[in-house]
C-alpha positions in Angstrom: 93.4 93.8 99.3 92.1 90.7 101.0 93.3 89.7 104.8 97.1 90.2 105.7 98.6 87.2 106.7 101.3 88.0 109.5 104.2 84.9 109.4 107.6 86.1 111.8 110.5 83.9 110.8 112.4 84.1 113.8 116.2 84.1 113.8 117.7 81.2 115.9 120.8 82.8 116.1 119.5 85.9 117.0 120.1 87.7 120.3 117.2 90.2 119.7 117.3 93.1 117.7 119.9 95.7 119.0 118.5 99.0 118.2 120.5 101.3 116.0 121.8 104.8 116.9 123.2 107.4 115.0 125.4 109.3 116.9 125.6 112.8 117.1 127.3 115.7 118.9 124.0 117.3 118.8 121.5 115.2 119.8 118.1 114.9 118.5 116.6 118.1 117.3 113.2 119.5 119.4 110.5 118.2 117.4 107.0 120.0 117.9 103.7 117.9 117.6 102.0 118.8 114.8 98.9 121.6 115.9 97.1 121.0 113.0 95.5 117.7 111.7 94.5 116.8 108.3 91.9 114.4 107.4 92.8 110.8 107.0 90.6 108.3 105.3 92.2 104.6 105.7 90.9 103.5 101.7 88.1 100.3 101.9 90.6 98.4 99.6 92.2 98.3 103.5 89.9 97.9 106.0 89.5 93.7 105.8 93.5 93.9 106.6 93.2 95.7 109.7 92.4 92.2 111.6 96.0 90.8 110.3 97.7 94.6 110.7 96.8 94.6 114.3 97.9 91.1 115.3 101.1 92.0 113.7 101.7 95.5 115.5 101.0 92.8 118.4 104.0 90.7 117.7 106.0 93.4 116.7 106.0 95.4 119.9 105.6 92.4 122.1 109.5 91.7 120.7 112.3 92.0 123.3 113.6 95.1 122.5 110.9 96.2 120.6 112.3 97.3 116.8 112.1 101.0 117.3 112.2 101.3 113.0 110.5 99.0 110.9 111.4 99.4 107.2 108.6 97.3 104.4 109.8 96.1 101.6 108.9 93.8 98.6 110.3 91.1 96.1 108.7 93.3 93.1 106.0 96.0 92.3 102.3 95.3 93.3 103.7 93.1 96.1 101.1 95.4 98.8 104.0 97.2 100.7 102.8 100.3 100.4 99.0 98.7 102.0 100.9 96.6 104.3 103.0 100.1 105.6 99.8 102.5 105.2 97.7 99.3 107.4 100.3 98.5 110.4 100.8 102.4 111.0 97.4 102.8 111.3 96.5 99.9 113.6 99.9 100.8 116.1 98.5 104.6 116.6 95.5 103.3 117.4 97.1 102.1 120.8 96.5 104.4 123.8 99.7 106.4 124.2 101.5 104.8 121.2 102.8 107.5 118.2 104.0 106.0 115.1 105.5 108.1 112.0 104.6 106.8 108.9 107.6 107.5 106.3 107.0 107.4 102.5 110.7 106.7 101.6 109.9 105.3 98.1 111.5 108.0 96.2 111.7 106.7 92.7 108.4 106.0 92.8 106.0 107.1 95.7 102.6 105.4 96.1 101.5 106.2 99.6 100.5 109.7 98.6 98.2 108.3 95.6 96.6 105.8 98.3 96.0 108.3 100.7 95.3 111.4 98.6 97.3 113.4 101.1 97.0 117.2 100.7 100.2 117.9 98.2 102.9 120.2 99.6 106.3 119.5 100.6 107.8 116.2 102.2 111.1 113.4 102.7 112.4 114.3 99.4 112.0 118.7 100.7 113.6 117.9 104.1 116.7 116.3 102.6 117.6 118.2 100.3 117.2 121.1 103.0 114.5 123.2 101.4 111.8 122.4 104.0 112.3 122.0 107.8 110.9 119.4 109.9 108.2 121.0 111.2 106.7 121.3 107.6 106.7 118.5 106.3 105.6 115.6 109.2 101.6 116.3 109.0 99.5 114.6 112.0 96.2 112.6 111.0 92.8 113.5 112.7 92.3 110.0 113.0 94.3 108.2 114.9 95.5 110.9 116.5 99.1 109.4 117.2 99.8 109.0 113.8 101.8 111.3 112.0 103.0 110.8 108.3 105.7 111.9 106.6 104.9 111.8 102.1 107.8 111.6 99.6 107.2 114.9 98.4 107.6 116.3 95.2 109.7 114.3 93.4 113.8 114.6 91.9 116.2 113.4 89.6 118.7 111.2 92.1 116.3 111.4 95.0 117.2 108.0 96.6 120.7 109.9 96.9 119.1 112.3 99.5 119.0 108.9 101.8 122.8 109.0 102.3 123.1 112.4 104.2 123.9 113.6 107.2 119.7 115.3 107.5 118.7 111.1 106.9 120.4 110.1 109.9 119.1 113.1 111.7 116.1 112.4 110.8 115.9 109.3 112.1 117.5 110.1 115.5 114.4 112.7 115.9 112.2 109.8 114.9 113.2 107.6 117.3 113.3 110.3 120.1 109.9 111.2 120.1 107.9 108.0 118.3 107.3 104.6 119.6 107.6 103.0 116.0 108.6 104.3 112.6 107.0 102.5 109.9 109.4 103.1 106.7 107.4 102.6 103.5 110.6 101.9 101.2 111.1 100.8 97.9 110.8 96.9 95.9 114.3 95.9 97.0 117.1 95.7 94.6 120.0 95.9 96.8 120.6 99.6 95.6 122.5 101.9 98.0 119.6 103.6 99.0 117.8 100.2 99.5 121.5 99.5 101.7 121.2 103.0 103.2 117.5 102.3 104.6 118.4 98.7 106.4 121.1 100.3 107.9 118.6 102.6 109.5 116.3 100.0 110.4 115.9 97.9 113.7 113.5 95.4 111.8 112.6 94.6 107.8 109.7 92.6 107.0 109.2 91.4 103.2 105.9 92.1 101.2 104.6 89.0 99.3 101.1 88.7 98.0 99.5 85.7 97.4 99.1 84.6 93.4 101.6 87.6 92.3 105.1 87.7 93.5 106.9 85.6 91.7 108.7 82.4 93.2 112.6 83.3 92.0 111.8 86.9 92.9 110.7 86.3 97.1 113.8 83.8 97.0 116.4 86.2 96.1 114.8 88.6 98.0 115.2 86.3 101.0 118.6 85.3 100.2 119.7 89.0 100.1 117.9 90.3 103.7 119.1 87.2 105.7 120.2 88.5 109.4 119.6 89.2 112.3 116.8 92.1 111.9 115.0 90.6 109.4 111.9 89.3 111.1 110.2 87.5 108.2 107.6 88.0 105.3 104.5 89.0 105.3 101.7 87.3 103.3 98.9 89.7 101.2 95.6 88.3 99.8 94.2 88.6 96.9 
């Protein structure tokens, strides 16, 4: 993966991105950070994107209101979402005082555990379906220390289903009570319901495009089909 290319489109109607709340009688569950670490080691296919990563973990919290949820998405497959997701959690935890969850919520097809090589066990897909609590499944890194990742998990028949209940929108009103940003590593948007269900949880969605690959007609419909007021733009890969 060559140097990420960071291009906001900004929104002239736009009042600023209102964040989203789920409300619920019982508030935000207690969420315990995570005792144990296990060993993360960022792959060298992404260490010449850090530069770009960084300036746009810049821009992104710089916003007024800073997007609390940030879901990445893509045009087609091999677009560098998963790279562009794994890279911008990574440079925003490595801000003094910052904590970001990383959320693998690509459940037809996961690919952030195959990057990462993450310890198996279970994950999003576990916690939904209400066979693994909270606590078990969000695993903190070693390094950066405020990052904290939450995998697919093993995978199900009808997963992306498991995005429109009631433990989803729990979930993300724990994330947002006790991280400064949730990076959501969704899926190669096709306008799905659980493509529908994740941009209704998000504050912000960037688009994945890399250069030489996604196909014109594909980042055009894309576009057409994320235009509002919490898309913030698209983001250019390298070769």
């Amino acid at each position: 993966m060559g140097e990420l290319f960071e291009v906001l489109l900004e929104d002239p109607g736009s009042l600023g991105l209102l964040a989203r709340r789920f409300f619920d009688d019982a508030g935000p569950q207690s969420f315990a950070w995570p005792e144990s670490s296990w060993p993360l080691a960022l792959p060298e296919t992404l260490q010449p994107a850090l530069h770009g990563a960084r300036a746009l973990r810049t821009r992104l919290l710089a916003r007024t209101p800073a997007p609390k949820s940030v879901l990445i998405t893509s045009p087609g497959a091999g677009d560098g979402k998963t790279s562009i997701a794994l890279s911008l959690a990574y440079a925003a935890a490595r801000l003094d005082g910052v904590r970001c969850l990383l959320i693998e919520a690509n459940l037809p097809a996961p690919r952030l555990s195959a990057s990462l090589r993450w310890p198996e066990g279970p994950g999003l897909v576990q916690l939904l379906d209400g066979s693994a609590p909270l606590a078990e499944v969000v695993r903190r890194a070693d390094s950066p220390e405020g990052l904290c990742i939450l995998t697919a998990g093993a995978s199900q028949s009808g997963a992306d289903e498991l995005l429109h209940t009631v433990r989803w929108r729990q979930l993300c009103l724990d994330a947002r009570a006790h991280f400064d940003l949730v990076v959501i590593d969704g899926p190669s948007w096709t306008g799905s319901d659980g493509d529908q269900a994740l941009r209704a949880s998000a504050d912000g969605i960037l688009l994945a495009a890399r250069i030489d690959h996604t196909r014109r007609d594909a980042l055009a419909a894309a576009l057409d089909a994320l235009a509002g007021p919490v898309f913030l733009g698209v983001v250019l890969a390298g070769v």
